[in-house]
N, C-alpha and C positions, 0 to 999 in steps of 0.2 A: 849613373855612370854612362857616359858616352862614347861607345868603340865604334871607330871610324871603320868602314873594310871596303875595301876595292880590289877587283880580279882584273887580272893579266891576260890577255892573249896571245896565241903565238900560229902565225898562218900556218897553214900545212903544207907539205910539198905543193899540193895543185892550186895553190894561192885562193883556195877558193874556199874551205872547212877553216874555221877553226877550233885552237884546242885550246881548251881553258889550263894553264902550266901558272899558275900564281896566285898568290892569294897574301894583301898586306891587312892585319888586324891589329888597330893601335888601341888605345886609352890616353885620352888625351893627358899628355904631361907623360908618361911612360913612354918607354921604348915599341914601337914595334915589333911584330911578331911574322916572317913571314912563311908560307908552309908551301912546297913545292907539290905541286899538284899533280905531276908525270907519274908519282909515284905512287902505291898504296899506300906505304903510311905516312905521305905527306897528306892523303885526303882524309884516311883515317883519324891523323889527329888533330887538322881542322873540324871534321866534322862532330869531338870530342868538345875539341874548345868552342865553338860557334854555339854548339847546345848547354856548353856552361853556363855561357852568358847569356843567350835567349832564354833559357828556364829564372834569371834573378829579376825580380819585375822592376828592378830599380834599373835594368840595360836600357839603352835607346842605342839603337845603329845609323849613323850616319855615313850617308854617301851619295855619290854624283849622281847615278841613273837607278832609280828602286827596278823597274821596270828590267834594266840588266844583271843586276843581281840578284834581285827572285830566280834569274831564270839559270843564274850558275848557281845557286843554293838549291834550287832543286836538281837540275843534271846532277848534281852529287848528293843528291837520295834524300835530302833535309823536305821533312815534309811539308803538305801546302799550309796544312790547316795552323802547324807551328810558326808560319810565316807571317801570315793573318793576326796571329795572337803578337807578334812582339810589336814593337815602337821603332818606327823608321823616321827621319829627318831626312828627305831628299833636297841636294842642293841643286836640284839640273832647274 
């Protein structure tokens, strides 16, 4: 099974930080899912779903930049070593 996911940014007032506010998580041929990330339990229940599917060894995750989403899956606490173990497809 192949879920596609890519995060959103949103500058900060001082155009200089940003703040991670999106997250789209598809299967291909299904709808889209996507989880606001402002919020606690928007990251809350991404990081429910994201470990669903990273624990089914039949996942593969694909997306643009592996390198930038490691690094929003972990700012929201998804561990390293979890990250290592799943199957990535990067298209950059």
């Amino acid at each position: 099974m192949n879920i596609f996911l890519d995060f959103e940014y949103s500058a900060a007032s001082n155009h200089v930080e940003k703040r991670l506010v999106a997250v789209v998580l598809q299967q291909l041929g299904d709808d889209y899912q996507t989880f606001d990330l402002t919020s606690t339990q928007g990251k809350e229940t991404f990081v429910k779903v994201f470990l669903k599917c990273a624990n089914d060894p039949e996942t593969v995750f694909v997306c643009f930049s592996l390198d930038a989403e490691y690094s929003s899956l972990l700012h929201l606490g998804i561990n390293q070593e979890l990250l290592y173990a799943t199957r990535w497809i990067d298209l950059a």
